[in-house]
PAZARO-682503 format. One line per field, with one value per atom (N, C-alpha, C): residue in one letter; z, y negated, x negated. Coordinates in pm, whole numbers. Layout:
REM PAZARO-682503
aa: A|...
w: Z|...
v: Y|...
u: X|...
//
This chain:
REM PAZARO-682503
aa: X|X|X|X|X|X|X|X|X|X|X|X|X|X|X|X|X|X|X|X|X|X|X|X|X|X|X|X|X|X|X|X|X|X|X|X|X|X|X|X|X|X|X|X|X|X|X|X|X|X|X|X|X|X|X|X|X|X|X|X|X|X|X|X|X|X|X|X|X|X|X|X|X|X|X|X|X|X|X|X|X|X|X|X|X|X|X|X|X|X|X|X|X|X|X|X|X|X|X|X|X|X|X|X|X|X|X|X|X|X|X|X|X|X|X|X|X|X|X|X|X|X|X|X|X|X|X|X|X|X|X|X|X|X|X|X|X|X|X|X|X|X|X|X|X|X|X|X|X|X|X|X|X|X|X|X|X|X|X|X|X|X|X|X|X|X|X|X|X|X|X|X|X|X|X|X|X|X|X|X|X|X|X|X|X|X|X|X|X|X|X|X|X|X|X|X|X|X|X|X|X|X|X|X|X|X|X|X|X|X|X|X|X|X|X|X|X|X|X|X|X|X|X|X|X|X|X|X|X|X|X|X|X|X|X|X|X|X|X|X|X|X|X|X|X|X|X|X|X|X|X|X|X|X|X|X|X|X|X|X|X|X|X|X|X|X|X|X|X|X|X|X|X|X|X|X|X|X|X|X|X|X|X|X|X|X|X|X|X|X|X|X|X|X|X|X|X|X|X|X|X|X|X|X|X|X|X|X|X|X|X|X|X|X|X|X|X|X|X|X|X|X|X|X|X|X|X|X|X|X|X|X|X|X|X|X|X|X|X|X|X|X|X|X|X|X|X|X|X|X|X|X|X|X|X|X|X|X|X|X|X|X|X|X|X|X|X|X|X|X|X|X|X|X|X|X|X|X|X|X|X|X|X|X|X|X|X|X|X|X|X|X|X|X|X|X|X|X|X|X|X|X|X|X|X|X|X|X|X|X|X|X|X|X|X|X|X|X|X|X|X|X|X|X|X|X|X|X|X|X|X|X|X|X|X|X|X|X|X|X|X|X|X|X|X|X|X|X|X|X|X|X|X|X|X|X|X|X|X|X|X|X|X|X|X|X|X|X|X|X|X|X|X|X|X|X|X|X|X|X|X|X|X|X|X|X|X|X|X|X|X|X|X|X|X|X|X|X|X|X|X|X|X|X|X|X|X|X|X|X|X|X|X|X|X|X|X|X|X|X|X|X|X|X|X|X|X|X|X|X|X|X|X|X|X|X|X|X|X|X|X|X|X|X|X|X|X|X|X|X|X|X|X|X|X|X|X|X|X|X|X|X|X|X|X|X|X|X|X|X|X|X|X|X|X|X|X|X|X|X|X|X|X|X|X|X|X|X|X|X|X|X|X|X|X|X|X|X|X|X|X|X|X|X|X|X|X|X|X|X|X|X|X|X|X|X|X|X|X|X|X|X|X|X|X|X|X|X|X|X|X|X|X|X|X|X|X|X|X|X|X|X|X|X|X|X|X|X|X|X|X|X|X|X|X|X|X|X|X|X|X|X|X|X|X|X|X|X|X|X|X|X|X|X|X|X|X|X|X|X|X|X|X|X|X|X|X|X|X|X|X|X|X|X|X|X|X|X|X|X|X|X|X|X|X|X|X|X|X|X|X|X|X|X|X|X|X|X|X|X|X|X|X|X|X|X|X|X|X|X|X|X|X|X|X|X|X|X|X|X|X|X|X|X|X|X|X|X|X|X|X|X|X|X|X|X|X|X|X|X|X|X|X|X|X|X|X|X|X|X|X|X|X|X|X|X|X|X|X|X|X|X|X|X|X|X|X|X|X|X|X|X|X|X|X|X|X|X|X|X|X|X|X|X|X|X|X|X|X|X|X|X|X|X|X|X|X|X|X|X|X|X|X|X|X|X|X|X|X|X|X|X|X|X|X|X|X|X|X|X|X|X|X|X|X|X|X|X|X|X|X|X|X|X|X|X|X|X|X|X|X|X|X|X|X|X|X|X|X|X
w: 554|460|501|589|625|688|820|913|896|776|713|670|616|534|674|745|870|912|927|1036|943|772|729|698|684|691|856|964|1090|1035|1006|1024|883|788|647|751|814|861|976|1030|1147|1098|968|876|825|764|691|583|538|420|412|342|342|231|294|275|112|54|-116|-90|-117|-181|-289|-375|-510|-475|-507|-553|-649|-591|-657|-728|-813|-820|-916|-940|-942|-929|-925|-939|-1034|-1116|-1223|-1211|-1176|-1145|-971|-922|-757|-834|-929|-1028|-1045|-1093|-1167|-1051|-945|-846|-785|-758|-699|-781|-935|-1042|-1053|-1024|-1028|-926|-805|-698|-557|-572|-451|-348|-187|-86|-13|-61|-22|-98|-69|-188|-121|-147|-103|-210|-124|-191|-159|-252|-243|-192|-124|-114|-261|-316|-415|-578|-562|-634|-691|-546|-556|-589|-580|-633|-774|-853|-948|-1057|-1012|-1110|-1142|-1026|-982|-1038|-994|-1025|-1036|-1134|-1171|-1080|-929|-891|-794|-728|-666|-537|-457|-346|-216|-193|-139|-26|-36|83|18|-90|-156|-144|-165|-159|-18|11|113|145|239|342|246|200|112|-5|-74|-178|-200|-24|-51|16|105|140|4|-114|-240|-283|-315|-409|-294|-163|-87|-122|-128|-153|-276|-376|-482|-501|-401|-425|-338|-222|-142|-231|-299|-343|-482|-530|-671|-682|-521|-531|-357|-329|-183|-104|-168|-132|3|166|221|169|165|161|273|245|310|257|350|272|343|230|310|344|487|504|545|485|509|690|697|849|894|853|923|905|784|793|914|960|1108|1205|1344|1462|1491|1633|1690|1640|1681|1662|1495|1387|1313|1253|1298|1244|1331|1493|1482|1347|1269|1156|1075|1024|956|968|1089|1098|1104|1146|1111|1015|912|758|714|690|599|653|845|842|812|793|733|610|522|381|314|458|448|432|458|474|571|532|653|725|689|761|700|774|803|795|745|758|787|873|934|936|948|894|1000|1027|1143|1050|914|871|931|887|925|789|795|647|627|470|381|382|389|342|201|226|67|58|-52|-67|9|13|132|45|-20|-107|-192|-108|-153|-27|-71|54|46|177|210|325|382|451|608|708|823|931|1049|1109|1200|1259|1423|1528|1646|1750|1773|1836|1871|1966|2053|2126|2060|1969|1880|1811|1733|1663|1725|1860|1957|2019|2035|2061|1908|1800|1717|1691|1721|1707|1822|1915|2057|2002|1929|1912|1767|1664|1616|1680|1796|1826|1883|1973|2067|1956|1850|1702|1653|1618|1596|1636|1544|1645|1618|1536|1496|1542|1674|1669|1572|1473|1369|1282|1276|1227|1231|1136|1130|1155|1241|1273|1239|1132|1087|1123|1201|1229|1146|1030|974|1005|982|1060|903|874|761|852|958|1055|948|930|828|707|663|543|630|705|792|912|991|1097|1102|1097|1131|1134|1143|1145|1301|1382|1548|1601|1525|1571|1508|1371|1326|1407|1485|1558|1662|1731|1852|1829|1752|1746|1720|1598|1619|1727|1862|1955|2026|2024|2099|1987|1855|1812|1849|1859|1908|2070|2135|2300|2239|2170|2169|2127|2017|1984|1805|1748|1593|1648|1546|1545|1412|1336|1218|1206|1177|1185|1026|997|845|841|806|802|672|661|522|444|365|270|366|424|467|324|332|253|211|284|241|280|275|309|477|489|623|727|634|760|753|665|647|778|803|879|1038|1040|1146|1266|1140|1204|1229|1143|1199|1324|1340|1460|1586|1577|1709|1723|1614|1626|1617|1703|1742|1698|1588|1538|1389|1321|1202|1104|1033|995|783|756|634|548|421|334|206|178|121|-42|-183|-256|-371|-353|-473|-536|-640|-772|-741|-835|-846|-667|-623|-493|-385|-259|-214|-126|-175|-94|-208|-190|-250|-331|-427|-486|-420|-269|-241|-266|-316|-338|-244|-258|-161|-60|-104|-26|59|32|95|212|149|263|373|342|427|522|479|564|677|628|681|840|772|926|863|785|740|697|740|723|587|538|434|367|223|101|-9|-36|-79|-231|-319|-430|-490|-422|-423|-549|-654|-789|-836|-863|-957|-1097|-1078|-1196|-1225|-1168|-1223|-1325|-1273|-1377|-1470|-1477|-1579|-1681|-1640|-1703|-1795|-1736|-1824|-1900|-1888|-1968|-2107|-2071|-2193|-2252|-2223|-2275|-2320|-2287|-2351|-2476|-2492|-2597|-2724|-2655|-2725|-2817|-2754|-2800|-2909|-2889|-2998|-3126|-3122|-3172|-3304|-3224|-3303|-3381|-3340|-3388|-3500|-3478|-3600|-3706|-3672|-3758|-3838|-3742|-3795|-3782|-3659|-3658|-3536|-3488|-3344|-3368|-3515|-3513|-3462|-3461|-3419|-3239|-3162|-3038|-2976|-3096|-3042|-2931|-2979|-2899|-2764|-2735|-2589|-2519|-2551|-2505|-2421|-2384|-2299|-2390|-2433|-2527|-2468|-2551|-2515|-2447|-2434|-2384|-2238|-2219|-2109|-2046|-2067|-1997|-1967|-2058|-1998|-1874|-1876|-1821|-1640|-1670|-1566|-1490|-1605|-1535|-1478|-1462|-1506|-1558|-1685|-1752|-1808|-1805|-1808|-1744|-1583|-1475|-1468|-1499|-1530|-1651|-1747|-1827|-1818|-1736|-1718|-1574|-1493|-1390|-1466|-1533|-1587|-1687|-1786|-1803|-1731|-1580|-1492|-1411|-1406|-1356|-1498|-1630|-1711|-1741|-1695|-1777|-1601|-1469|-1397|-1328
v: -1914|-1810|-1672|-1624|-1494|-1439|-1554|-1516|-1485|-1526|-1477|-1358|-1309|-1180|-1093|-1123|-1002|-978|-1100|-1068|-1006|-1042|-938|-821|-802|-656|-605|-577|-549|-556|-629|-637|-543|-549|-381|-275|-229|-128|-121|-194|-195|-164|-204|-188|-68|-53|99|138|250|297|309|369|383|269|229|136|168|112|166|77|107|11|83|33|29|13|61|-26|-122|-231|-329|-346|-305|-311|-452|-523|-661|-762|-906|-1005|-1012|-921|-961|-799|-729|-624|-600|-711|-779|-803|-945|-958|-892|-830|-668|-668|-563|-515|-587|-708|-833|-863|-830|-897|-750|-656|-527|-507|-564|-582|-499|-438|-405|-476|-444|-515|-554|-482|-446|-411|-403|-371|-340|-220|-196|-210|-261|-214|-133|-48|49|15|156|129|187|276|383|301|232|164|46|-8|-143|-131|20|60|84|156|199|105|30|-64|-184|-268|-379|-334|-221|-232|-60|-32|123|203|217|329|395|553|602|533|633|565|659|572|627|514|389|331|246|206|127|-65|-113|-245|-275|-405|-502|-554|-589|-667|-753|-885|-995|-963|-839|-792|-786|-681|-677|-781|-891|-1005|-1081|-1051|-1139|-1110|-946|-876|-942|-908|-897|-1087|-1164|-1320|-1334|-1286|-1308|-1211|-1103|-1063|-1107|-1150|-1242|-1384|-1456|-1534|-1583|-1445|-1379|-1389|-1278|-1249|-1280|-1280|-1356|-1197|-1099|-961|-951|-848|-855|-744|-785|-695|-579|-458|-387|-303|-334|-277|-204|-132|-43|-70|-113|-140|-44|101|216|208|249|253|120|10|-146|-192|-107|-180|-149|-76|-61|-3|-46|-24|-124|-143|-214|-390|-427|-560|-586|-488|-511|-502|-434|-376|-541|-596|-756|-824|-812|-977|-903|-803|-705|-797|-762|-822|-941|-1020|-1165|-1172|-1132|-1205|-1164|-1017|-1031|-1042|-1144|-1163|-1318|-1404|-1502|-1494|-1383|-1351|-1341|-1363|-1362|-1202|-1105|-954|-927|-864|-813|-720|-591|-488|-479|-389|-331|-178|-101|13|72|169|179|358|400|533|615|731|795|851|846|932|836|944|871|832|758|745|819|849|835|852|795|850|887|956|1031|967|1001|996|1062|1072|1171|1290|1309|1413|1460|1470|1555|1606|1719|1790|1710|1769|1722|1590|1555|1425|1515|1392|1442|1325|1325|1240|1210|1069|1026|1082|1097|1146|1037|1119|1034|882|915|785|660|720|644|525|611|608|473|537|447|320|285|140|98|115|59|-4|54|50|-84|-100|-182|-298|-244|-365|-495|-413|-451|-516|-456|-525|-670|-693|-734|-849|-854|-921|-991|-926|-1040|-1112|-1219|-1346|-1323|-1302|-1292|-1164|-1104|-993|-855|-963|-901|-872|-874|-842|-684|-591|-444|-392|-290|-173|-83|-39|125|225|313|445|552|571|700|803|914|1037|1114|1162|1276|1393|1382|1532|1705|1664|1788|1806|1741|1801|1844|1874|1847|1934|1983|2047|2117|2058|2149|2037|2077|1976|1942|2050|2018|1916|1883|1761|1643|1651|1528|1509|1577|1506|1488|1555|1518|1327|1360|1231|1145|1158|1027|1007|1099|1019|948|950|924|791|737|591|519|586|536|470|561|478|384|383|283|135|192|24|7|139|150|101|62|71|104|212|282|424|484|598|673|716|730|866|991|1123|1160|1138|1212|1333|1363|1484|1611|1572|1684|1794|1928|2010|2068|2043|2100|1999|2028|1957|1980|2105|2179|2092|2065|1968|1846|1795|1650|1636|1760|1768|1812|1887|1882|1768|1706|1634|1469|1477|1390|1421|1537|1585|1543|1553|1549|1406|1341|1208|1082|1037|968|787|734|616|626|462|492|535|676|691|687|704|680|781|789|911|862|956|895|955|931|1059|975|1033|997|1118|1113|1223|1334|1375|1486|1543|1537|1536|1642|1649|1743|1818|1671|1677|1701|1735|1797|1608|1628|1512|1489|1462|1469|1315|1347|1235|1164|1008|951|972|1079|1087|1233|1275|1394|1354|1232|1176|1079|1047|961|1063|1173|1263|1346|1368|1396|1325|1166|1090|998|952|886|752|643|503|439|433|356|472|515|551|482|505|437|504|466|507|453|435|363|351|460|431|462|477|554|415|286|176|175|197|169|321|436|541|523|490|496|352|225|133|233|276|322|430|515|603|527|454|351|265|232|173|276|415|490|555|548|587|459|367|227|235|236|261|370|451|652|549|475|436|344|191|165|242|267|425|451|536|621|577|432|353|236|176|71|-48|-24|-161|-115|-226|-225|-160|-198|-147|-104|1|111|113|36|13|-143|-206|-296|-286|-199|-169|-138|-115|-96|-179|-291|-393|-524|-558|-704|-772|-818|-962|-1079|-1158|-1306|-1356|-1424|-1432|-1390|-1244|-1203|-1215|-1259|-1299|-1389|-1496|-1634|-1661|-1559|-1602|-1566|-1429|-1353|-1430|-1557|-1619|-1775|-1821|-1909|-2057|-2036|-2093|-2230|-2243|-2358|-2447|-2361|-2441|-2551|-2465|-2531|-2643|-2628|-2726|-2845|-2837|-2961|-3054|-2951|-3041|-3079|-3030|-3134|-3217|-3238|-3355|-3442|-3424|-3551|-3605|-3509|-3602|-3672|-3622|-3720|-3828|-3815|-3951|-4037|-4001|-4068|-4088
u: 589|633|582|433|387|478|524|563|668|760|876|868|807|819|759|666|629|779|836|997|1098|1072|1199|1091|1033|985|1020|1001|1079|1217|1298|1428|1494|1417|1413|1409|1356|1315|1433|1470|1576|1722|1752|1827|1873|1965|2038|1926|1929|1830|1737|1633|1517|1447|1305|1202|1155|1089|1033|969|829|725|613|687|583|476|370|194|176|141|124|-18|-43|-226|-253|-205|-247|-140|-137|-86|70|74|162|265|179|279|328|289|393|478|474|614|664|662|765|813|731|842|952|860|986|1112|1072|1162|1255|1218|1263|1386|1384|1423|1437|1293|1259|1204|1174|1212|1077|968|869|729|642|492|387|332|207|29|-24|-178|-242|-254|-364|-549|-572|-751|-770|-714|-767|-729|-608|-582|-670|-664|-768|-921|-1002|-1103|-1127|-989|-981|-967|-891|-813|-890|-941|-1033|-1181|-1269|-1358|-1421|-1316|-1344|-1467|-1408|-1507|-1429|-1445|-1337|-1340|-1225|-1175|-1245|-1441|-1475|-1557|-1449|-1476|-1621|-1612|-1733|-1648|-1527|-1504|-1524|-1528|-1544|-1461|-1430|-1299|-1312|-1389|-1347|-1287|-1324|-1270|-1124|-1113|-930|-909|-916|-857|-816|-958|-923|-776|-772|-652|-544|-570|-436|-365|-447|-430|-365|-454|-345|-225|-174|-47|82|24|100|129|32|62|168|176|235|376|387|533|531|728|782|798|768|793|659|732|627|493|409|300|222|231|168|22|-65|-210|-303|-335|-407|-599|-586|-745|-848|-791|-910|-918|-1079|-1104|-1081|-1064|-1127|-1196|-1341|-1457|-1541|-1546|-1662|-1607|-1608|-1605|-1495|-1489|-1346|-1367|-1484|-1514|-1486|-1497|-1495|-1368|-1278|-1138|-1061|-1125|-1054|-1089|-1157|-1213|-1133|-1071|-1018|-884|-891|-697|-654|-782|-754|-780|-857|-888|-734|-713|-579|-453|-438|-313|-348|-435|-456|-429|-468|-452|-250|-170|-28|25|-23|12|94|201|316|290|203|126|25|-63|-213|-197|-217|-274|-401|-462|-628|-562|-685|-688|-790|-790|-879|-990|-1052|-1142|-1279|-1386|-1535|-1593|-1643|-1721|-1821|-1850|-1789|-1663|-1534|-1400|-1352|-1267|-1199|-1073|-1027|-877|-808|-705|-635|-621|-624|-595|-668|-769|-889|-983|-1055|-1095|-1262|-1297|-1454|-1447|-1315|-1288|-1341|-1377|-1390|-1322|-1293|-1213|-1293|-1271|-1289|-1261|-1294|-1194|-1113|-1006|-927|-908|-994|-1008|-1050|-1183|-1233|-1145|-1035|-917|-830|-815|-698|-789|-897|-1026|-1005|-978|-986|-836|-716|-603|-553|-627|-616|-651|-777|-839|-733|-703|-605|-505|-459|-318|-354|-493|-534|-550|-632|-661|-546|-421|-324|-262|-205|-139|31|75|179|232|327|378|438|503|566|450|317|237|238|271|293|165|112|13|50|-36|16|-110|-57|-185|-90|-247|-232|-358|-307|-374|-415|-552|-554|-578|-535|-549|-474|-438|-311|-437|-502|-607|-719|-769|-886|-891|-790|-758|-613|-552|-402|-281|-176|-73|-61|-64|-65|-132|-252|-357|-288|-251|-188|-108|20|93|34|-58|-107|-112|-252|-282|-202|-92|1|65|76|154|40|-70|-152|-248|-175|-166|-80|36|125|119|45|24|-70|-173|-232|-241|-66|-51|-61|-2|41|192|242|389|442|402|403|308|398|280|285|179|164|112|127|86|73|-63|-102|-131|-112|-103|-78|89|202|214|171|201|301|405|552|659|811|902|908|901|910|779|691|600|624|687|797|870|954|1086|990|945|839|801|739|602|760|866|961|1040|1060|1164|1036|897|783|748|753|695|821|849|951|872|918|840|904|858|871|767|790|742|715|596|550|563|614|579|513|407|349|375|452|486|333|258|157|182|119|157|6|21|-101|-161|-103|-192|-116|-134|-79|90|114|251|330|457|564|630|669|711|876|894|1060|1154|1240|1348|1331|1385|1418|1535|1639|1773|1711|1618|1499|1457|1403|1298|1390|1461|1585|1636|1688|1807|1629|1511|1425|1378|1441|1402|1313|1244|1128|1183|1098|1180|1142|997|905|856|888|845|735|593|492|503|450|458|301|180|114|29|-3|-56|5|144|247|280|250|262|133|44|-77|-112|-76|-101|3|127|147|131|91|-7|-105|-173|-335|-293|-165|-142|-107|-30|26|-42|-172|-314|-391|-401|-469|-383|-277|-185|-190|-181|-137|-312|-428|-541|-563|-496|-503|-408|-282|-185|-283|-342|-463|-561|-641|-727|-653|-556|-503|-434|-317|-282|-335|-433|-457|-369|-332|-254|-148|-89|-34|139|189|318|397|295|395|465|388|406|430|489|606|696|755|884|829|732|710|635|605|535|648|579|649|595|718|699|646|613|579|651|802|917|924|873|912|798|651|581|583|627|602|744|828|924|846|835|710|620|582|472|498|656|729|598|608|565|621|799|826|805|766|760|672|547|370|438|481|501|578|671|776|689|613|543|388|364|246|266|397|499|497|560|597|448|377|226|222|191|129|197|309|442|421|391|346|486
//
């Protein structure tokens, strides 16, 4: 089944249209997207900090941590998974156990990132980068690490927050010799460095539209006619989750009672359908009836 979803993820991308992947930040909202009927799902580092174990996205979880999340979202939904593994966890030796734990973990791509630790979000200042070579021994070492070809390498660059856009492309052609086969450019400041950094960098590339942050919020028929193959949306269900828990909470508080926010809840019905729940019930029927 991994090796299924690594090969239709390649063959999405080889395909007409542009890529969408939601953020999946737990188990039940893979459902959604899958049930939604998109093609694809990403995990967040910033997500998986926030959501999992409320602290920012400053490179504090552990490879077992996201191997955990990445396990139960592969396991959730048939959608391929793409995730983001920060630097790798270390150095080259360490970014191989990186790529074997979560292509064991059933993940369709890998994402690895050029900052030094401490890392930031991309979209926030105070980040500093690797050199490049650095960058490309770690990227080798990845390729060298998996078993499965269709196993996706994504090199993303925060060169554009940090130095200039000229270095971001530098450097992505120079992941690209080393053995990304995705290239991911983070917090592009305008459309014009959208269209840019696509006309120089010949690959598929990533856009990343997170909210609040520094890139321009562009359509998908934007980002398509731009050249860009895969669209991330990576905390955009999870913020608006907690908006709707912090409302649903003021709603309590002030009423005294849930009433008033019926109507916006997933019913019982539609969870258990979510969770196929008949399923669990008719097979632990036929074990007990033997």
């Amino acid at each position: 089944m991994s090796d299924e979803r690594r090969a239709r993820l390649r063959q999405l991308l080889a395909g007409p249209g542009i890529l969408v992947a939601p953020g999946a930040y737990d188990a039940l909202s893979a459902r959604l997207i899958e049930q939604a009927g998109y093609s694809a799902m990403y995990l967040s580092g910033a997500s998986l900090s926030a959501n999992v174990m409320a602290l920012p996205d400053v490179g504090l979880f552990t490879l077992s941590e996201l191997v955990q999340q990445a396990t139960y979202l592969t396991r959730s939904s048939n959608l391929p998974l793409i995730v983001d593994a920060d630097t790798g966890f270390g150095e080259p030796l360490n970014v191989e156990r990186t790529v074997i734990e979560l292509e064991a973990a059933g993940v369709a791509a890998i994402q690895l990132e050029d900052q030094q630790l401490p890392k930031r979000c991309g979209h926030l200042s105070g980040k500093s980068l690797v050199e490049p070579a650095v960058f490309c021994a770690k990227l080798r070492a990845a390729a060298t690490a998996r078993i499965n070809p269709d196993l996706v390498l994504i090199g993303r660059t925060d060169a554009r927050g940090v130095t200039n856009l000229d270095d971001a492309i530098d450097r992505a052609k120079r992941y690209l010799d080393a053995g990304a086969d995705w290239i991911f450019p983070e917090a592009l400041a305008s459309k014009d460095e959208f269209a840019r950094f696509a006309h120089e960098v010949k690959a598929p590339l990533i856009a990343n539209m997170t909210e609040f942050g520094k890139s321009p919020l562009l359509t998908l028929s934007e980002l398509s006619d731009l050249g860009y193959a895969v669209v991330l949306y990576p905390v955009t269900l999870q913020r608006v989750a907690m908006k709707a828990i912090e409302a649903a909470l003021g709603v309590i508080a002030n009423e005294g009672s849930q009433e008033g926010v019926l109507d916006l809840m997933q019913t019982r019905e539609e969870l258990y359908d979510l969770l196929d729940y008949a399923v669990y019930e008719e097979r632990d029927k036929k074990i007990a009836s033997g």
